[in-house]
C-alpha positions as CSV (number, residue, x, y, z in Angstrom):
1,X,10.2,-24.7,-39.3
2,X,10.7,-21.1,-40.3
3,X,13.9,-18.9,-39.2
4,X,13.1,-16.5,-35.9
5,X,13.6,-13.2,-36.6
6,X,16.7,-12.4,-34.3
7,X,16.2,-9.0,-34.3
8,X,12.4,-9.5,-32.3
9,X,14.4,-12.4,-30.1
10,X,17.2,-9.2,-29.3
11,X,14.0,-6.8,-28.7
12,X,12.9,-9.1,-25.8
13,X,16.1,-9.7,-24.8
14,X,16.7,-5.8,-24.2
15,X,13.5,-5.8,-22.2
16,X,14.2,-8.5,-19.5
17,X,17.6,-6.3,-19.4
18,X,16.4,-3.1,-18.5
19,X,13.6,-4.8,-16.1
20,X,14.6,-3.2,-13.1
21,X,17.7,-1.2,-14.1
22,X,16.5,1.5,-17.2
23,X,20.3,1.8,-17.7
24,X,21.3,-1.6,-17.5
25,X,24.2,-2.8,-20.8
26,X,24.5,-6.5,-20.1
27,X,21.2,-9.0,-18.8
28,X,22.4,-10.3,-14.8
29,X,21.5,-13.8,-13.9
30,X,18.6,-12.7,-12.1
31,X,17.4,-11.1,-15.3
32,X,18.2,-14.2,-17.5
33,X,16.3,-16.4,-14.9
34,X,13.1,-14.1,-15.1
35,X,13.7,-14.0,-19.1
36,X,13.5,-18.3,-18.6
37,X,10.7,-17.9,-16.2
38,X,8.3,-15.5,-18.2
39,X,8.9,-17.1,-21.1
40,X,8.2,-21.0,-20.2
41,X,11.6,-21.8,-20.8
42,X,12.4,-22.8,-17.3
43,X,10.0,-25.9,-17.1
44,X,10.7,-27.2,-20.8
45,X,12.4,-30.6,-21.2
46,X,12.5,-30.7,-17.6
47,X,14.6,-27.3,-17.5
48,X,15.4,-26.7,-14.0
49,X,16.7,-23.4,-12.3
50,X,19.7,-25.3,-11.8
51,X,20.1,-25.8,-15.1
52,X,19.6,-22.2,-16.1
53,X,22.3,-21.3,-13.5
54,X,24.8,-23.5,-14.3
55,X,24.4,-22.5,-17.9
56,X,24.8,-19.0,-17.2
57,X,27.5,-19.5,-14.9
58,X,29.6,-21.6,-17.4
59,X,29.7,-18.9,-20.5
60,X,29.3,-15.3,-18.0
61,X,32.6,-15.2,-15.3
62,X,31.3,-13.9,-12.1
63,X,30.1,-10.1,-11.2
64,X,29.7,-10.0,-15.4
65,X,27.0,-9.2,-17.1
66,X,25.5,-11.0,-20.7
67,X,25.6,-9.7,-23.8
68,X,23.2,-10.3,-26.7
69,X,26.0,-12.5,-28.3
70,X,26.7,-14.4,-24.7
71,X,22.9,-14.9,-24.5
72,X,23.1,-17.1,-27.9
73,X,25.6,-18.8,-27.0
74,X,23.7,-19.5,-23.4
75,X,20.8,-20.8,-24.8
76,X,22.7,-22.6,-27.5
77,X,24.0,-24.7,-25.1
78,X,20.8,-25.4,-23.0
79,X,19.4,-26.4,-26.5
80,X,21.8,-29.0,-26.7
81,X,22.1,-30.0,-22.9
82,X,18.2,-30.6,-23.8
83,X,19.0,-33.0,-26.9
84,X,17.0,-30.0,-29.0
85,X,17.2,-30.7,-33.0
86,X,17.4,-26.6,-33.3
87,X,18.1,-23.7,-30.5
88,X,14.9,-22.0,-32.5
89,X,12.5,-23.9,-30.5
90,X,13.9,-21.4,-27.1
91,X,13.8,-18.2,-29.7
92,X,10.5,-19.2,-30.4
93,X,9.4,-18.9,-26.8
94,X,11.0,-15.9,-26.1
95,X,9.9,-13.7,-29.2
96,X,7.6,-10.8,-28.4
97,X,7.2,-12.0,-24.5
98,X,7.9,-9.1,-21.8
99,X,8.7,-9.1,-18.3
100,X,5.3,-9.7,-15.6
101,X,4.8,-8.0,-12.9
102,X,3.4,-9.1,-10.2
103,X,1.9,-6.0,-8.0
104,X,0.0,-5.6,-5.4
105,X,-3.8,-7.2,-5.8
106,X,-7.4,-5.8,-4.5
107,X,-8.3,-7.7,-1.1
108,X,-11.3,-10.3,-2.4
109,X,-12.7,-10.7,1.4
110,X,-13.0,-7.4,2.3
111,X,-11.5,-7.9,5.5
112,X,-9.0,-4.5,5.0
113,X,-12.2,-1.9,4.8
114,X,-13.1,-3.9,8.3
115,X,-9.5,-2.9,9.7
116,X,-9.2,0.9,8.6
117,X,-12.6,1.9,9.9
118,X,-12.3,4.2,12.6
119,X,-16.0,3.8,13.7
120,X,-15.1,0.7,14.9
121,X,-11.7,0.6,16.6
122,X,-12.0,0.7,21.0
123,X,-9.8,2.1,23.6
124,X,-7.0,4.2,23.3
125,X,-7.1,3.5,19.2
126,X,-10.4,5.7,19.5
127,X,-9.6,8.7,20.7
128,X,-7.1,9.1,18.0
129,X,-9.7,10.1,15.5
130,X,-12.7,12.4,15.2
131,X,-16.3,11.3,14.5
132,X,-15.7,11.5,10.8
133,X,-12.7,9.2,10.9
134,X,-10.1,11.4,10.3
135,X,-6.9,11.4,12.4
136,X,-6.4,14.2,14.7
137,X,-2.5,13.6,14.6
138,X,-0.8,14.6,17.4
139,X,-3.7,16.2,19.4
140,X,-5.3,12.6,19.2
141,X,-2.3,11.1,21.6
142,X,-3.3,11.6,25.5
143,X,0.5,11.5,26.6
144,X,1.4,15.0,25.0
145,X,4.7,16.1,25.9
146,X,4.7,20.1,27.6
147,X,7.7,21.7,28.2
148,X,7.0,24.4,30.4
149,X,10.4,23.7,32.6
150,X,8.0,22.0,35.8
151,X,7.6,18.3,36.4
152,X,4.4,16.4,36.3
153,X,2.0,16.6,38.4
154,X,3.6,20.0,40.0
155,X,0.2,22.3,40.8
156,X,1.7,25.7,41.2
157,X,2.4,26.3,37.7
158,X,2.5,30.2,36.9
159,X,2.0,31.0,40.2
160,X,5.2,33.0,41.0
161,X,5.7,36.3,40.1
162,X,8.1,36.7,37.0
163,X,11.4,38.8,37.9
């Protein structure tokens, strides 16, 4: 088996670093689970997130964060935890991999179209929109507030002389 380039495993590594702080100096736990996750680590051998954890709680003291040289070390010792022959079997999983994200996926039913038509919406949800479906914002609410000083109700509004 040929050597892994340790400069591509550190290029991933500084990716799942910065995933989710651009100015990060040190991979979290969190990070270093995602790094095990993404990269089919967590699942190999049996690897369990309790594994990963304990690991990384072992070699990092608490509130730390990794550095590239911890993170050898780390996956040194889950290589060997694992009965591994080489820790360049979990380099080889982790070169050129980046961090997935999940986002937010296209509705395949169609059912949201159904709920943001105007058209078809009844009772007081109605009268909040005009016939082309746009909101009339506050003029579409029937419980306007005026404050003209006189309570509800009260008919003789502008009646009186001013002084």
């Amino acid at each position: 088996m040929a050597a892994v380039d340790m400069s591509a495993v550190e290029e991933t590594f500084k990716k799942f670093m910065k995933y989710g702080d651009f100015k990060a100096t040190g991979m979290t736990g969190k990070n270093f689970s995602k790094l095990c996750k993404d990269c089919k680590v967590l699942g190999w051998k049996k690897l369990t997130q309790t594994d990963i954890d304990m690991e990384f709680a072992k070699k990092i003291k608490k509130g730390s964060r990794m550095s590239f040289a911890d993170f050898k070390q780390v996956m040194q010792a889950i290589a060997s935890k694992k009965q591994a022959e080489n820790v360049d079997v979990l380099f080889t999983m982790i070169v050129g991999k980046e961090p997935v994200t999940a986002g937010t996926k296209i509705s395949k039913t169609g059912n949201v179209s159904k709920m943001t038509d105007a058209s078809q919406y009844t009772g007081s949800h109605k009268e909040r929109f005009d016939a082309s479906g746009k909101g009339k914002g506050l003029d579409g609410r029937a419980d306007r507030v005026e404050n003209t000083g006189y309570v509800g109700n009260y008919k003789g509004d502008g009646k009186f002389d001013k002084k």
